[in-house]
C-alpha positions in Angstrom: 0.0 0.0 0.0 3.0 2.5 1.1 4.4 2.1 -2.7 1.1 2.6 -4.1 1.2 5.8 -2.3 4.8 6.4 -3.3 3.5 6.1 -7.2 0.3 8.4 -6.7 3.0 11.4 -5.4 5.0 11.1 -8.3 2.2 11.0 -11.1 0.8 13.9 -9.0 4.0 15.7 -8.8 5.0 15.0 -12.7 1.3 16.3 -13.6 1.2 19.2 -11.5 4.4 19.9 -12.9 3.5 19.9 -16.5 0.4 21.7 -15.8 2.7 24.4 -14.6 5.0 24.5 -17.2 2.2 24.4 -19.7 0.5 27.5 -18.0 3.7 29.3 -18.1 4.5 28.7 -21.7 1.0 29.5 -22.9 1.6 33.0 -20.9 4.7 33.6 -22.1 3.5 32.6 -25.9 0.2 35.3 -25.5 2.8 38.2 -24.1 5.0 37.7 -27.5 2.1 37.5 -30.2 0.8 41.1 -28.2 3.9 42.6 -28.9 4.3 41.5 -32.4 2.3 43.3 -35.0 -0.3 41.6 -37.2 0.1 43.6 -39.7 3.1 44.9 -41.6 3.4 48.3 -41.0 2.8 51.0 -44.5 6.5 52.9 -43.2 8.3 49.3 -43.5 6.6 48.1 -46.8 7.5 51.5 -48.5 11.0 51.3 -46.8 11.0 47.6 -48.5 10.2 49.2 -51.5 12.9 51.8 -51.5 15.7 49.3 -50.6 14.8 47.1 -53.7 14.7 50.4 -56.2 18.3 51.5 -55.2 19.3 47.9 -55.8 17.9 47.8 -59.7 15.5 45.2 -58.1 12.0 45.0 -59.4 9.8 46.6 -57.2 6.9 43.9 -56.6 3.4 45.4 -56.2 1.4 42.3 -55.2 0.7 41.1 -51.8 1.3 38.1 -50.4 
């Protein structure tokens, strides 16, 4: 019975422990996608734009 118990502590611990880390990785994961942009910002595009002109690149006008 005592080892039984043993084994019950340690699933407990090991799934308590994931739960944990899980939390904290889904926390961490939402407070990067807030900072990041969804959208490409117009200055950046243009800028985009600029770099490929001086380079004799074609400028592409579609959007992916």
């Amino acid at each position: 019975m005592e080892t039984f118990m043993n084994g019950a502590m340690v699933i407990e611990g090991e799934v308590l422990s994931f739960l944990l880390a899980l939390c904290m990785t889904w926390l961490g994961l939402n407070g990067l996608f807030r900072l990041m942009p969804s959208a490409p910002r117009p200055e950046a595009a243009h800028m985009g734009r600029q770099m490929q002109m001086s380079a004799g690149l074609p400028a592409s006008d579609h959007r992916a």
